[in-house]
TORLUM-807835 format. One record per residue: residue number from 1; y, x, z of N, C-alpha, C in turn. Coordinates in nm, 4 decimals. Example, Ala and Ser with C-alpha at 12.3 -4.5 7.8 and 13.67 -1.06 7.14 Angstrom:
<pamis>
[1,[-0.5690,1.3190,0.7800],[-0.4500,1.2300,0.7800],[-0.3300,1.3200,0.7800]]
[2,[-0.2250,1.2850,0.7080],[-0.1060,1.3670,0.7140],[0.0030,1.2900,0.7870]]
</pamis>
This chain:
<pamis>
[1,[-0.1215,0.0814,0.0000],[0.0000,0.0000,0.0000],[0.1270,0.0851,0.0000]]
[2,[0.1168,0.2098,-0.0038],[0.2287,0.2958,-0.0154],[0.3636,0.2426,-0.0774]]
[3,[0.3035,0.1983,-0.2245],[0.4215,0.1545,-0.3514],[0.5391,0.0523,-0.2789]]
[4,[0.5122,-0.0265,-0.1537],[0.5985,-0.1480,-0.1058],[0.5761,-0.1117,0.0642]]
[5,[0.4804,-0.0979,0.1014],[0.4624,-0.0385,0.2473],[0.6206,-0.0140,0.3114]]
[6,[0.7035,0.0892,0.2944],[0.7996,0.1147,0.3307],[0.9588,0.0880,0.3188]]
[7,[0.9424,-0.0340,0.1503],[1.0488,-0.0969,0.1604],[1.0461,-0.2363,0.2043]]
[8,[0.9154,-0.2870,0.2452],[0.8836,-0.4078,0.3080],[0.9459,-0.3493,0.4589]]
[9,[0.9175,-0.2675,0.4963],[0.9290,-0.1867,0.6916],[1.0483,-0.2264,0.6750]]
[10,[1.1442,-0.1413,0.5905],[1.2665,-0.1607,0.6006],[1.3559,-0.2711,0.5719]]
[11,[1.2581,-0.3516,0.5044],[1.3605,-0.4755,0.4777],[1.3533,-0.6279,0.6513]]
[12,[1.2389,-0.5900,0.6892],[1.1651,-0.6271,0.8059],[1.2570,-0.5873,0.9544]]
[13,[1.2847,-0.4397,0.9642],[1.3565,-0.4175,1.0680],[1.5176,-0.4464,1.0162]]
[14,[1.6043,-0.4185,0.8666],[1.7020,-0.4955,0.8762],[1.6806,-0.6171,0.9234]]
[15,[1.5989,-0.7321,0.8566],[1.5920,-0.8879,0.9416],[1.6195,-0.8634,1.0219]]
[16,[1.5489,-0.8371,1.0876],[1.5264,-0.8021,1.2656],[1.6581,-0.7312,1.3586]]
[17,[1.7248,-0.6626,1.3006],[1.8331,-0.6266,1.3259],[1.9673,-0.7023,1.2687]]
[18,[1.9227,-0.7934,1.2071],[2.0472,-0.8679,1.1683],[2.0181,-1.0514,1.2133]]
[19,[1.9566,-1.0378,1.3022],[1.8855,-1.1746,1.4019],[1.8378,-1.2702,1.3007]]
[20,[1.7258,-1.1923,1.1919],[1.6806,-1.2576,1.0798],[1.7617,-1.3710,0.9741]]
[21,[1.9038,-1.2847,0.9824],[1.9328,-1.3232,0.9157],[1.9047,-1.3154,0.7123]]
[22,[1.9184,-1.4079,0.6408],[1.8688,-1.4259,0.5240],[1.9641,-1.2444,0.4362]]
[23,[1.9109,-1.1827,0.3440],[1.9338,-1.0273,0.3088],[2.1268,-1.0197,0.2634]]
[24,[2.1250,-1.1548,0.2210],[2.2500,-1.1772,0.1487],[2.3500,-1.2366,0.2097]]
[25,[2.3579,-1.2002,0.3857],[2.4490,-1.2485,0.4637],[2.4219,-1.1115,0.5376]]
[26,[2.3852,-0.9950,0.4709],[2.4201,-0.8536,0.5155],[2.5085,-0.8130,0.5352]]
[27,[2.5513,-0.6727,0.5534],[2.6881,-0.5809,0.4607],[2.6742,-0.5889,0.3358]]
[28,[2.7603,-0.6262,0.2836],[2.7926,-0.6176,0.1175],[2.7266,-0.4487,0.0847]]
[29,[2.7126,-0.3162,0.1608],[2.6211,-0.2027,0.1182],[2.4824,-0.2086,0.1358]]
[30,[2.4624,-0.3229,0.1962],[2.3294,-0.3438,0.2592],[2.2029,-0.4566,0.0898]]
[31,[2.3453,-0.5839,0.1263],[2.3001,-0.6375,-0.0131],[2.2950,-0.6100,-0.1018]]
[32,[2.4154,-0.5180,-0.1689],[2.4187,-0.4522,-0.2987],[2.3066,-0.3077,-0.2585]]
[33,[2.2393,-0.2471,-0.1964],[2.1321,-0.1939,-0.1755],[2.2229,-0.0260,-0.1960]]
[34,[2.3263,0.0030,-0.1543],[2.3812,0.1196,-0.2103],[2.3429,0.2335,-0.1299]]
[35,[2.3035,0.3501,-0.1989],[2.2356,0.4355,-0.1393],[2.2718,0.5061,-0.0005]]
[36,[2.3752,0.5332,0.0414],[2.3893,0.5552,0.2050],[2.3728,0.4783,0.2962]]
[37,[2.3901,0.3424,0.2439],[2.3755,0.2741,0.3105],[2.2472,0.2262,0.4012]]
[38,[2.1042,0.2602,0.2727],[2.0228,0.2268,0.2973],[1.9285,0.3755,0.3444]]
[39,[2.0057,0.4972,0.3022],[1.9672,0.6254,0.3869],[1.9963,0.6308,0.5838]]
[40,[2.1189,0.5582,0.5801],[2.1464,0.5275,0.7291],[2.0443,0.4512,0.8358]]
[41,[2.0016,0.3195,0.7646],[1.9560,0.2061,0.8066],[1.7569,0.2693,0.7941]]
[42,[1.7640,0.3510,0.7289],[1.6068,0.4439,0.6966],[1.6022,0.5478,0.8490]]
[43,[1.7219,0.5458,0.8419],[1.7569,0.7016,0.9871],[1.7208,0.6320,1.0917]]
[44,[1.8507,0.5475,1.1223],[1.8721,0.4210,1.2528],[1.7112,0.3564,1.2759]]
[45,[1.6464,0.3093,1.1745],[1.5473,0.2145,1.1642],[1.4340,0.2486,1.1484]]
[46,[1.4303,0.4181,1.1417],[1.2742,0.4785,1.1684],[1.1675,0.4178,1.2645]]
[47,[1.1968,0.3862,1.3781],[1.0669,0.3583,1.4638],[1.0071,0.1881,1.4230]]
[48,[1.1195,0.0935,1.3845],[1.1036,-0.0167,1.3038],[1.0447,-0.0170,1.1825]]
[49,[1.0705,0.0559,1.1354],[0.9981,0.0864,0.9701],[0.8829,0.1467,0.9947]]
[50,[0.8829,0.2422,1.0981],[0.6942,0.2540,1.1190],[0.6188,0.1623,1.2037]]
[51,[0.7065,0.0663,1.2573],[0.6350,-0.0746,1.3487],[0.5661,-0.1715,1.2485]]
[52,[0.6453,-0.1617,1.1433],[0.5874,-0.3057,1.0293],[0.4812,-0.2581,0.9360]]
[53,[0.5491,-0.0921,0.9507],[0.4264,-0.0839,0.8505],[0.2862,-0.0940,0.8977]]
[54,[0.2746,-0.0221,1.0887],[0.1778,-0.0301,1.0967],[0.0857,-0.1815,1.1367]]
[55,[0.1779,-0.2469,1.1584],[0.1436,-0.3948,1.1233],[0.0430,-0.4315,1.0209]]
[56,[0.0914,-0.4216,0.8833],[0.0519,-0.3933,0.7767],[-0.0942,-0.3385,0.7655]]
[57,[-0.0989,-0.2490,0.8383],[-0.1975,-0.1240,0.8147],[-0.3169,-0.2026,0.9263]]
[58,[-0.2672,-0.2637,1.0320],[-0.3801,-0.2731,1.1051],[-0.4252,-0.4352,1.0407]]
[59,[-0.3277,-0.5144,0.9801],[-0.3387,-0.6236,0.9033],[-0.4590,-0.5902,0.8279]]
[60,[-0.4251,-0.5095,0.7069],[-0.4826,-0.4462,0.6245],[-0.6781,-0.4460,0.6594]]
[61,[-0.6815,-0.3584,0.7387],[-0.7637,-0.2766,0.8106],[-0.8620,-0.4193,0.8248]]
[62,[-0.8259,-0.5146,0.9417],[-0.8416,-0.6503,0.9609],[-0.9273,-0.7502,0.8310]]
[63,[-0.8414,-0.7378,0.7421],[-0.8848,-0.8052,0.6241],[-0.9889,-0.7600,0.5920]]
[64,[-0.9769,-0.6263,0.5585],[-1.1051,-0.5970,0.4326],[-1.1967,-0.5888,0.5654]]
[65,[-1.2208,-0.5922,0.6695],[-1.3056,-0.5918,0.7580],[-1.3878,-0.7347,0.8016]]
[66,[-1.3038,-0.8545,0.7607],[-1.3362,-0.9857,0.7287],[-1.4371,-0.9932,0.5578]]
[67,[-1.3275,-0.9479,0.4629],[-1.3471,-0.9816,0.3282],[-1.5199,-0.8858,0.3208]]
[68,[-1.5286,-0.8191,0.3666],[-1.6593,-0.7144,0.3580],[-1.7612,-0.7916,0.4574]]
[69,[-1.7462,-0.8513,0.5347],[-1.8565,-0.9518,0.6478],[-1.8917,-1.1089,0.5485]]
[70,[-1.7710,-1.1292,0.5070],[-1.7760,-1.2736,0.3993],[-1.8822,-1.2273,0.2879]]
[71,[-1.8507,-1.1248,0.2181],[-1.9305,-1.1026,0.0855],[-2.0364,-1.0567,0.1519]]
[72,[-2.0959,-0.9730,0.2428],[-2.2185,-0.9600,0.3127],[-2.2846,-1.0952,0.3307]]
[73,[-2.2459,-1.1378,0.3623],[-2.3263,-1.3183,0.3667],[-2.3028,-1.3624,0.2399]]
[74,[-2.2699,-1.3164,0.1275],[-2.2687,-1.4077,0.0341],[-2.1524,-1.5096,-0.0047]]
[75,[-2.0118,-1.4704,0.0598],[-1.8880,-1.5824,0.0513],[-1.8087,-1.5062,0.0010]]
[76,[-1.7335,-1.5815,-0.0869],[-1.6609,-1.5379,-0.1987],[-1.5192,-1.5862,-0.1216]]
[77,[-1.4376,-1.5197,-0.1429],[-1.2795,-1.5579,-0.0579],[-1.2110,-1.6042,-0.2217]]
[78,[-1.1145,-1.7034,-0.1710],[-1.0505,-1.7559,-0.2578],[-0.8972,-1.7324,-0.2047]]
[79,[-0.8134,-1.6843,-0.2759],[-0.7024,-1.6706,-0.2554],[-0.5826,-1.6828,-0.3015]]
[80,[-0.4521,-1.7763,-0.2464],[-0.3628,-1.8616,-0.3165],[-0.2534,-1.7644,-0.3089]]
[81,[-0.1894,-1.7338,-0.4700],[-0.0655,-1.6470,-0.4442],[0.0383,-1.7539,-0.5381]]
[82,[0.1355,-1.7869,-0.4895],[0.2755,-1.8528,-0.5283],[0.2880,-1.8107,-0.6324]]
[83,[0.3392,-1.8871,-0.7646],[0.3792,-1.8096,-0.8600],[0.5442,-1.7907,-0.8052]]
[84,[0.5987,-1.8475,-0.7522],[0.7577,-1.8265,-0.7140],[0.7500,-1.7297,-0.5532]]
[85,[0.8426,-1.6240,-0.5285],[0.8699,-1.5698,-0.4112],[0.9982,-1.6470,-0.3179]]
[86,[1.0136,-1.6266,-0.2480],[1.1232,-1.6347,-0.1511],[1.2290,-1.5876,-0.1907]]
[87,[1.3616,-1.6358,-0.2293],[1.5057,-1.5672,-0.2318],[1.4895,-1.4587,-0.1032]]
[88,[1.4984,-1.5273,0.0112],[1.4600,-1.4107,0.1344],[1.3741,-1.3341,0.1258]]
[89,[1.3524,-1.2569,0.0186],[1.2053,-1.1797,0.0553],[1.2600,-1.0084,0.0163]]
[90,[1.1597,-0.9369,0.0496],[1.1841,-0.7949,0.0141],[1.2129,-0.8097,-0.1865]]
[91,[1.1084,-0.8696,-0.2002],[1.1156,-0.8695,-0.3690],[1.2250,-0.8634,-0.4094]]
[92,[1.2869,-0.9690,-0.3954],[1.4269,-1.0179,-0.4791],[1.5344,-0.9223,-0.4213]]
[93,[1.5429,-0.8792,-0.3068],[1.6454,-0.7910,-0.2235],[1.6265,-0.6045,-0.3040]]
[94,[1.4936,-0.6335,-0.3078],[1.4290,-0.4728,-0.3830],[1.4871,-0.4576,-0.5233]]
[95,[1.4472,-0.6060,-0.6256],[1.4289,-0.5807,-0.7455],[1.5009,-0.6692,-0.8151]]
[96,[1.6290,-0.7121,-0.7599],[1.6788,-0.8395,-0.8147],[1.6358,-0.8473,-0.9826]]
[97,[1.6664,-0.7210,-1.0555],[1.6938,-0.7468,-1.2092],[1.5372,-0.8035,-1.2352]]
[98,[1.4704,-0.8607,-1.1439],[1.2967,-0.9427,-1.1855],[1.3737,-1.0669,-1.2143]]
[99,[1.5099,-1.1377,-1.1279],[1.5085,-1.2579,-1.1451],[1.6027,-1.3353,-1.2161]]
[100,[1.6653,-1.4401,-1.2235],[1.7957,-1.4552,-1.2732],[1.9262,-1.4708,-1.1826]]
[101,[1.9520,-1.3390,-1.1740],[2.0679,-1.4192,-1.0072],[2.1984,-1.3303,-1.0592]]
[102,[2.3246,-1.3941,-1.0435],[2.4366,-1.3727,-1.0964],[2.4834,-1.2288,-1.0613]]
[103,[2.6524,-1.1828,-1.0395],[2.6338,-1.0425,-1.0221],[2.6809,-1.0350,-0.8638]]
[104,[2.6979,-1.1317,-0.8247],[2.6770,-1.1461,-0.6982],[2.5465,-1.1436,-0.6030]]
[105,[2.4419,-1.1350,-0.6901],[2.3170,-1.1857,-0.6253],[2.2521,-1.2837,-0.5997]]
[106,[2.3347,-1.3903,-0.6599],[2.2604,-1.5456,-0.6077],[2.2016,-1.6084,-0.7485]]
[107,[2.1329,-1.6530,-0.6932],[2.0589,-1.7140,-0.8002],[2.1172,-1.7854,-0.9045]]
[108,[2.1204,-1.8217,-1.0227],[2.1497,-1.9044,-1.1409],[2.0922,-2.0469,-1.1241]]
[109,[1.9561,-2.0516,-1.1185],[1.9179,-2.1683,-1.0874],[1.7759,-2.1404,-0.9983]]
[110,[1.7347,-2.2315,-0.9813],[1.5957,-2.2271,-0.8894],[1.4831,-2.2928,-0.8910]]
[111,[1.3786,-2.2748,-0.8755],[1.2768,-2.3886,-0.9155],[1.2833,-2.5096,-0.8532]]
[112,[1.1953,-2.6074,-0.8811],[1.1068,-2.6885,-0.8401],[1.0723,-2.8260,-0.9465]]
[113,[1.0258,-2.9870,-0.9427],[0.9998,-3.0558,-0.9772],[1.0632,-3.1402,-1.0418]]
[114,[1.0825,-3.2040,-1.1307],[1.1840,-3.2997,-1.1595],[1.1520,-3.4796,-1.0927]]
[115,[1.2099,-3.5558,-1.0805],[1.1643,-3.6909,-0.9852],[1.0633,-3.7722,-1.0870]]
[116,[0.9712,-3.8015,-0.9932],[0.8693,-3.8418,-1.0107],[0.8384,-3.9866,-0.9737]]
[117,[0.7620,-4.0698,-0.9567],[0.7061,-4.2111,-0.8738],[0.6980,-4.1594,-0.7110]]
[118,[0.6817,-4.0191,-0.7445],[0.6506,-3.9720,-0.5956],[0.7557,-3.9451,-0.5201]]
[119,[0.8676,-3.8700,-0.5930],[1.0010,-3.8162,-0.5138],[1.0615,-3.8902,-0.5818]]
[120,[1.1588,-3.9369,-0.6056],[1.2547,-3.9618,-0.6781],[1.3876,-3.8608,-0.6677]]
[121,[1.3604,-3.8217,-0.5791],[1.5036,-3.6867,-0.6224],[1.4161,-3.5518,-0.6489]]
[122,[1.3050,-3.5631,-0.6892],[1.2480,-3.4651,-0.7450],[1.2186,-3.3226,-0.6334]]
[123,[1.1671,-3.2077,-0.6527],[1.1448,-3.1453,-0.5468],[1.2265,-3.0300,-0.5492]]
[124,[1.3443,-2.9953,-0.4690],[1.4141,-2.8270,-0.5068],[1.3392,-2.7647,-0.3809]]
[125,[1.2875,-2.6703,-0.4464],[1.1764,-2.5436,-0.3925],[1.2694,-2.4297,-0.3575]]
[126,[1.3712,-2.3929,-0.4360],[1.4927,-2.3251,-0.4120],[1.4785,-2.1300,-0.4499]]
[127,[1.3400,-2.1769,-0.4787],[1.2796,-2.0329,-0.5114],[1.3794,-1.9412,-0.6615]]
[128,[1.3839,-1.8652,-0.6780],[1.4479,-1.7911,-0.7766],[1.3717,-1.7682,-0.8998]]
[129,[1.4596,-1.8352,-1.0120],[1.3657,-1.8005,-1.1553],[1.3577,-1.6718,-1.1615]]
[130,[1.2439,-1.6762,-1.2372],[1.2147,-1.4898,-1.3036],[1.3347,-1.5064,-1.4432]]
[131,[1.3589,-1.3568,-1.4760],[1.4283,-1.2799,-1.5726],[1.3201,-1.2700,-1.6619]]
[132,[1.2823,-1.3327,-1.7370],[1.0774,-1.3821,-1.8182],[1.1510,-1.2627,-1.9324]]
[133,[1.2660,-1.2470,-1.9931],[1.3037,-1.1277,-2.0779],[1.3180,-0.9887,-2.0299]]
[134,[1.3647,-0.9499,-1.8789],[1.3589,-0.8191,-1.8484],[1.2159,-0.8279,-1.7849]]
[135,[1.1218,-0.9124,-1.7445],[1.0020,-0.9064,-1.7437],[0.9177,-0.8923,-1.8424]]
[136,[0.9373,-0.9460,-1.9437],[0.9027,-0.8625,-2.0751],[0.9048,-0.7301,-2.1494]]
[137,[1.0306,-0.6910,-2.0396],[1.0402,-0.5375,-2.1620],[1.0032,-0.4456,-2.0671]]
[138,[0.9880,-0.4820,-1.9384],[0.9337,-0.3687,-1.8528],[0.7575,-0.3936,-1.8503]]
[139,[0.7035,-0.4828,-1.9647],[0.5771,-0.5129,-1.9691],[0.4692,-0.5713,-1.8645]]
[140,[0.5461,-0.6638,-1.8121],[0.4776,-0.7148,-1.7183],[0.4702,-0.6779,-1.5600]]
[141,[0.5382,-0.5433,-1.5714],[0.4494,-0.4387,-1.4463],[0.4581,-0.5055,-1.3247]]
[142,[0.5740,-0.5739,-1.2418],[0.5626,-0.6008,-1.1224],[0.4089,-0.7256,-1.1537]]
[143,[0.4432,-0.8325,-1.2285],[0.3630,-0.8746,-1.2043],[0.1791,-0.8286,-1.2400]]
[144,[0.1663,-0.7339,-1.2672],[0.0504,-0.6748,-1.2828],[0.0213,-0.6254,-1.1710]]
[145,[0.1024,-0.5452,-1.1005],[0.1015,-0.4768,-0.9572],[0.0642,-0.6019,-0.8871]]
[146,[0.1220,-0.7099,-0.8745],[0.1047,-0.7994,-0.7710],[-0.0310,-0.8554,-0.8060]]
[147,[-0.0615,-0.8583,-0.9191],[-0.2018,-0.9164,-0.9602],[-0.2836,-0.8320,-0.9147]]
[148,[-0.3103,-0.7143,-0.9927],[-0.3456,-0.5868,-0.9105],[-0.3810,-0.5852,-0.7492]]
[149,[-0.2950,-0.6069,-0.7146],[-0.2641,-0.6033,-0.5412],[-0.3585,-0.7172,-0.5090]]
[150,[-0.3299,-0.8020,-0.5472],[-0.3788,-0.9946,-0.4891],[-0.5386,-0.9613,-0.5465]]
[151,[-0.5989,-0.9093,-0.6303],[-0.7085,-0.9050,-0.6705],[-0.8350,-0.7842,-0.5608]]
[152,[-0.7503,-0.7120,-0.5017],[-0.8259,-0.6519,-0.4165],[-0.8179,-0.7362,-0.2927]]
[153,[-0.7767,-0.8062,-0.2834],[-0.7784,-0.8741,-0.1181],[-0.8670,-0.9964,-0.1273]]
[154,[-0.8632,-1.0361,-0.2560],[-0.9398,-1.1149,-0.3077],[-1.0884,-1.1488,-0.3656]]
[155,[-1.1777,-1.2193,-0.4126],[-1.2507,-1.2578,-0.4852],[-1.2345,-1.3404,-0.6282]]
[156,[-1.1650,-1.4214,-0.5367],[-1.0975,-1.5384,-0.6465],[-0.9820,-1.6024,-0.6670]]
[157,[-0.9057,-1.5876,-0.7764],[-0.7224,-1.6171,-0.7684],[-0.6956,-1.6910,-0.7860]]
[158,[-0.6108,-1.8161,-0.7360],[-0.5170,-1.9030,-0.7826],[-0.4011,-1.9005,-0.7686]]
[159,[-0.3566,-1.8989,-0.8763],[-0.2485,-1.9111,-0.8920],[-0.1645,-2.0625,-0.8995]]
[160,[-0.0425,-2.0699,-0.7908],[0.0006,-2.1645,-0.7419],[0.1221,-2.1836,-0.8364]]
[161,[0.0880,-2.3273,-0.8960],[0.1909,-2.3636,-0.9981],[0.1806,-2.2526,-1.1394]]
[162,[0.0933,-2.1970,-1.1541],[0.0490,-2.1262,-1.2897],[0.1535,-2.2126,-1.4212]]
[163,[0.1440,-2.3688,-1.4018],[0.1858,-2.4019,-1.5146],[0.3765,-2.3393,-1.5563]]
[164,[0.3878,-2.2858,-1.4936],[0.5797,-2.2240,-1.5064],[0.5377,-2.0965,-1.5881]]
[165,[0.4011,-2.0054,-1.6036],[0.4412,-1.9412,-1.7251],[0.4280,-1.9916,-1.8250]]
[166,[0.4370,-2.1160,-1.8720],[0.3956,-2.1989,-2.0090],[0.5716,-2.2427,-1.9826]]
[167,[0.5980,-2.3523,-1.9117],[0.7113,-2.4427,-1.9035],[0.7501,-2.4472,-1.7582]]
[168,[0.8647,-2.4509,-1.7038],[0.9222,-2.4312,-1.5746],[1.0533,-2.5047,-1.5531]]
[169,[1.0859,-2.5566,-1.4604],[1.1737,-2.7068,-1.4231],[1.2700,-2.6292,-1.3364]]
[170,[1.3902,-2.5877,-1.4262],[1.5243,-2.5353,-1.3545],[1.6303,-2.6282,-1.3033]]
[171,[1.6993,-2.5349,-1.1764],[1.7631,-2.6668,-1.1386],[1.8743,-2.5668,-1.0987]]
[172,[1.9948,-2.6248,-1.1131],[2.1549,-2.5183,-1.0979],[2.1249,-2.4683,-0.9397]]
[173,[2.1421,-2.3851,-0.9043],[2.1900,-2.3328,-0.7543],[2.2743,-2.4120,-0.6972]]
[174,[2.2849,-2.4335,-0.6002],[2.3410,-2.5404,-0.5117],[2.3264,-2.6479,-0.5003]]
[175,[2.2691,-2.7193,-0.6135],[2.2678,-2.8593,-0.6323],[2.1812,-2.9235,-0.4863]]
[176,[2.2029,-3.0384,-0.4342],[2.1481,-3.0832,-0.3489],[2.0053,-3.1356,-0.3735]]
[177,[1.9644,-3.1909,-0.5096],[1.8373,-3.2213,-0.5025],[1.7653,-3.1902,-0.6894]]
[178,[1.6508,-3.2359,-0.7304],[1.5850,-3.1834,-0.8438],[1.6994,-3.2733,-0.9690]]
[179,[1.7192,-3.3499,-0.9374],[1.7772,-3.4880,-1.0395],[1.8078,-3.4244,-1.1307]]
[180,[1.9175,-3.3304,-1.1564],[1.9599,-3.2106,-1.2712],[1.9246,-3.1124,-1.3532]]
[181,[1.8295,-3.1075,-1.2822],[1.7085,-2.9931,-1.3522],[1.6610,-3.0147,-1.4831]]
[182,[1.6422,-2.8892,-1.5441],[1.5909,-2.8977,-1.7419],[1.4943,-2.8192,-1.7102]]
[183,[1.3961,-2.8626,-1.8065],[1.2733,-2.8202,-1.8434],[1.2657,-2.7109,-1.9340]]
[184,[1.2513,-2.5623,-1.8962],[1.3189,-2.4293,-1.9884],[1.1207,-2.3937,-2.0346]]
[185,[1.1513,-2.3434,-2.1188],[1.0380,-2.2469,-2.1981],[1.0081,-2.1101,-2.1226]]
[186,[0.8580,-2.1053,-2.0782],[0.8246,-2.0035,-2.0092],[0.8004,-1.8980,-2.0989]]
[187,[0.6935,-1.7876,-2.0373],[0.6673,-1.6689,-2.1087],[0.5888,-1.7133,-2.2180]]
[188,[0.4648,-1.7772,-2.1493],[0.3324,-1.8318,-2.2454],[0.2383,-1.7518,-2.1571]]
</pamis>
């Protein structure tokens, strides 16, 4: 877990040091990710950044120590990964140019459902569209890594809401509910 191990630590003890607050109610050096900033907060936040990771590690450790007793008996683990992340998450704070978010950082629009018999104001999930064109030219990679990643912890993948790399239900940022939302063209 090396590749994210240590900018997950660090994005974990900022929360934590900022009374979990959401990444983008930081310091403006903190959100915009600018390099002293985040050399300081690496200094300050050493014993935190090795707390989460080893979290992680004994997490880790945990799992495949389950996943190896399951397949010994014969059980296959099934495992659900989101196709959408968290605005709050290390991801989007790490790698914004994955998603579509203005030059401020906030999102353009956001997922979820359009209204149904079931909702009638449809569902805002609030999650952040992908950049499906700078995800294209960097060839897939984060999401290969994450596949990659999700496939060793795993047996068997589902993918949650799969149907958004075909077609995906955008809805403006801020809006209070799905009602507004257009139906955009995914990757395929």
């Amino acid at each position: 877990n090396n590749k994210w191990v240590h900018s997950y630590g660090l994005f974990m003890a900022l929360k934590t040091e900022h009374n979990g607050a959401s990444w983008d109610m930081w310091e403006k050096d903190l959100v915009f990710r600018k390099e002293k900033a985040i050399k300081d907060a690496e200094k300050r936040l050493c014993e935190e950044i090795d707390f989460y990771a080893f979290l992680q590690y004994k997490f880790y450790e945990q799992w495949e120590n389950l996943k190896t007793y399951a397949n010994n008996k014969g059980i296959k683990i099934l495992g659900d990964i989101p196709i959408y992340v968290a605005y709050d998450s290390v991801e989007v704070w790490e790698q914004p140019e994955l998603f579509y978010l203005d030059e401020d950082k906030k999102p353009v629009e956001v997922a979820g459902c359009p209204p149904d018999c079931f909702s009638p104001t449809g569902q805002l999930w609030g999650n952040p569209i992908y950049d499906w064109d700078y995800q294209k030219k960097s060839g897939f990679s984060w999401w290969k890594q994450r596949l990659s990643h999700t496939a060793k912890m795993y047996d068997v993948i589902r993918i949650d809401h799969f149907r958004a790399f075909a077609d995906y239900y955008a809805i403006p940022y801020g809006a209070k509910d799905a009602k507004n939302g257009n139906w955009e063209r995914g990757v395929g």
